[in-house]
C-alpha angles and dihedrals in degrees: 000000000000086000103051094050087058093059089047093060088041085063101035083051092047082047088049110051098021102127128179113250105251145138116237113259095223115010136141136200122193144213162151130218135168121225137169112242114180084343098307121116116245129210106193133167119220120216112187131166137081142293136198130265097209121206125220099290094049097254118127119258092165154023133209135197122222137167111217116197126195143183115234127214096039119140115188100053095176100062086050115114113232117210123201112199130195138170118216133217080125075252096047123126118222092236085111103064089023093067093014106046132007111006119088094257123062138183124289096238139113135278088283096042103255125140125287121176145260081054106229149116130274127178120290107223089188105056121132087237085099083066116024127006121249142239119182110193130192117197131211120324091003128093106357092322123126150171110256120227107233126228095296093044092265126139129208138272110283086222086059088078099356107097144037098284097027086061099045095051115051077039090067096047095055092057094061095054092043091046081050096045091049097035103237112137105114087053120106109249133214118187116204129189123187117214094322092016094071080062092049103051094036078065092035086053092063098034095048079052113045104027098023095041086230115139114196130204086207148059114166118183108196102198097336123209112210110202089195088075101010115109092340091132076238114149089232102065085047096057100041089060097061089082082065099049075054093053098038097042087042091049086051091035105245107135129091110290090247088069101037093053082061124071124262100251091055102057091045093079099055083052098048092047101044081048097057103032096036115019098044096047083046100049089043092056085055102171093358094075127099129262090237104047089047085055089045090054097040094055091045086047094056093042080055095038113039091228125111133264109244099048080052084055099039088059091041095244087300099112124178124234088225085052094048096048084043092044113039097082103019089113089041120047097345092240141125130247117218125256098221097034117020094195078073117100127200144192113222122182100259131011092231121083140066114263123025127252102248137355107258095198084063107051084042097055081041089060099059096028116049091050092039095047093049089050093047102052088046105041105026098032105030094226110144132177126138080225097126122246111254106204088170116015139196105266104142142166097039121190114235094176131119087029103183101144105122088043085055097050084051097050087042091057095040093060090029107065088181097055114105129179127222112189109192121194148171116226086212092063113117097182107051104015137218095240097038080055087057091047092056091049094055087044089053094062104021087164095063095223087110110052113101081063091061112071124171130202132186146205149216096236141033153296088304091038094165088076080072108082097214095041096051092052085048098041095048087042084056092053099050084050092046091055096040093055093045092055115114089222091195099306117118128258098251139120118232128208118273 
């Protein structure tokens, strides 16, 4: 009998505390927190939790989860930069920029940004918060963010987040009602997208402007990928890649012994040049091209490429990024260099083969982030939920249709004299690469009026290059100066004659 009365208040107490797994739809923590930033010491709030997308008829078919951080003590809020910040994927949280780069906490690792354990967070004396306050957003199905049932248990259509103009533009409207909620409209505003979220804020730029009435000094692509070039099989985005095969066989010294004695950013414009005016012509005239001018290419690819002739030759100059990170130090050590980051070795299976069999840089960053994120949230910011961290979420198929981006940051800049681009790369990076970023920033603004809004920096390392120490200082350094350059500063938004 005793027994059984214990089973019945095990139930009762199950019945009692059973709860559905779920994020809450509108919810806010809390708090404050000192830090040191260019040695000056630093008192900032942090806001984190979620808040609503809201559909047509003003009911909530979505949350998303964001950490605000703002400076305290400052008096004059409306000349504060506010800077929104977003990862890409799409399906990435923004959990990378957001403890590696510009937040006030960054990665326990080493100089080069690899692991070092305990995982774990320490301060970024480097963050932008010195200069403009910070909003990482997560949108839907990564992070903590989620699609919310209706009334009868039912969720959204997927359509509704899940492509290149559905992103961008629940996204947009978001960030009105955050920028309402906050008060911050008479700030000035930056947008920055990390790999997919260049594409994301080129089309944001555009969206916040036209549809959200919000006009932005600023527009900064980390590492862009441009899906009008990115994986579209074109010549073009062949041939653009070959200034990286410089960068990445000249990092692990494979090249011939007259180019690695130079430095790096010399050799970069031969490549870049031989790229644009011989490999593209070349790769256009496919089977209509001589003998003798293949075999010329071919030879010049491999000097700029460390590779050999005749598997140049045995792609038709058309060699892929897997094969080159396969293929490098085959011959050498028999490993593999990384995709995202080329300074990164691995160990495949076998040696033979044309792609490797992981990306080592990943696994690597996989290593330091996903422990030290789910620490953070919960310890430092005192956000808790057993919802579980999406640091890459489901958010396929996604709709690359339609794809007008580039078109819409022109357009944004063109009606927006204030408005200023900043495009940030690592030579090292074998997805979305240096040169192909450059491109973009030359398609943007084919007329050339534009261009001294449209300023490019690079890195000594690759697609994440604030793992690297030096890069981050170098890379947060170039975005104060970024925003303080793209301040009005009193003067009017007009052209003048030229």
């Amino acid at each position: 009998m005793k027994h059984n009365f214990t089973v019945f208040l095990l139930l009762i107490s199950v019945i009692g505390f059973s709860q559905t797994l779920k994020i809450p739809t509108d919810t806010i923590v809390v708090t404050n927190h000192t830090t040191t930033i260019k040695n000056t010491s630093i008192s900032y709030k942090a806001t984190t939790g979620t808040q609503p997308v809201w559909n047509k008829n003003g009911e909530p078919i979505a949350t998303l989860y964001y950490t605000y951080y703002e400076r305290n003590n400052v008096k004059d809020k409306a000349n504060r930069p506010l800077v929104i910040s977003f990862n890409g994927g799409p399906g990435s949280a923004s959990v990378w920029m957001h403890i590696a780069y510009t937040g006030p906490k960054v990665l326990n690792i080493d100089d080069e940004g690899y692991p070092v354990q305990p995982y774990g967070v320490k301060d970024n004396p480097n963050s932008i918060l010195d200069v403009a306050d910070i909003v990482f957003v997560n949108p839907v199905n990564t992070g903590y963010s989620r699609m919310i049932e209706d009334k009868d248990g039912k969720l959204p259509d997927r359509k509704t987040f899940f492509g290149i103009n559905a992103d961008i533009k629940y996204l947009a409207s978001w960030i009105n009602t955050f920028v309402t909620r906050k008060n911050r409209w008479e700030s000035p505003k930056y947008i920055i997208g990390e790999s997919y979220g260049g594409t994301r804020v080129m089309g944001l730029a555009k969206e916040l402007q036209d549809n959200q009435w919000m006009y932005l000094n600023g527009v900064i692509l980390v590492s862009p990928a441009d899906y009008k070039l990115y994986s579209t099989g074109q010549p073009i985005y062949s041939a653009l890649n070959l200034p990286y095969f410089t960068a990445a066989a000249w990092y692990q010294n494979a090249l011939s012994p007259e180019l690695q004695e130079k430095d790096l950013l010399d050799i970069l414009p031969e490549a870049e040049n031989f790229a644009i005016n011989n490999l593209i012509p070349s790769l256009v005239k496919g089977a209509f091209i001589s003998a003798s001018e293949k075999e010329d290419v071919a030879k010049k690819m491999a000097y700029y490429s460390g590779l050999s002739k005749t598997s140049i030759l045995q792609h038709n100059l058309d060699v892929p990024t897997r094969f080159f990170w396969k293929e490098l130090l085959r011959d050498e050590t028999g490993q593999t260099i990384g995709r995202l980051d080329s300074r990164y070795l691995g160990i495949d299976k076998t040696e033979a083969g044309n792609s490797p069999d992981f990306n080592p840089e990943l696994t690597s960053w996989m290593h330091s982030f996903t422990p030290a994120i789910n620490y953070y949230i919960r310890e430092h910011l005192n956000f808790k939920t057993d919802i579980k961290y999406n640091m890459f979420g489901d958010v396929h198929p996604w709709d690359k249709r339609n794809n007008n981006v580039r078109e819409g940051l022109r357009q944004a800049m063109a009606k927006n004299p204030y408005l200023k681009v900043l495009i940030q790369s690592g030579y090292y990076d074998g997805a979305t690469t240096y040169f192909a970023a450059k491109y973009t920033m030359g398609q943007i603004d084919p007329s050339g009026k534009m261009k001294d809004r449209l300023f490019f920096k690079g890195y000594r390392s690759g697609h994440m290059m604030y793992l690297r120490k030096d890069d981050l200082i170098a890379a947060n350094e170039d975005l104060r100066t970024f925003i303080s350059n793209s301040l009005s500063k009193g003067k009017a938004a007009k052209y003048t004659k030229k």
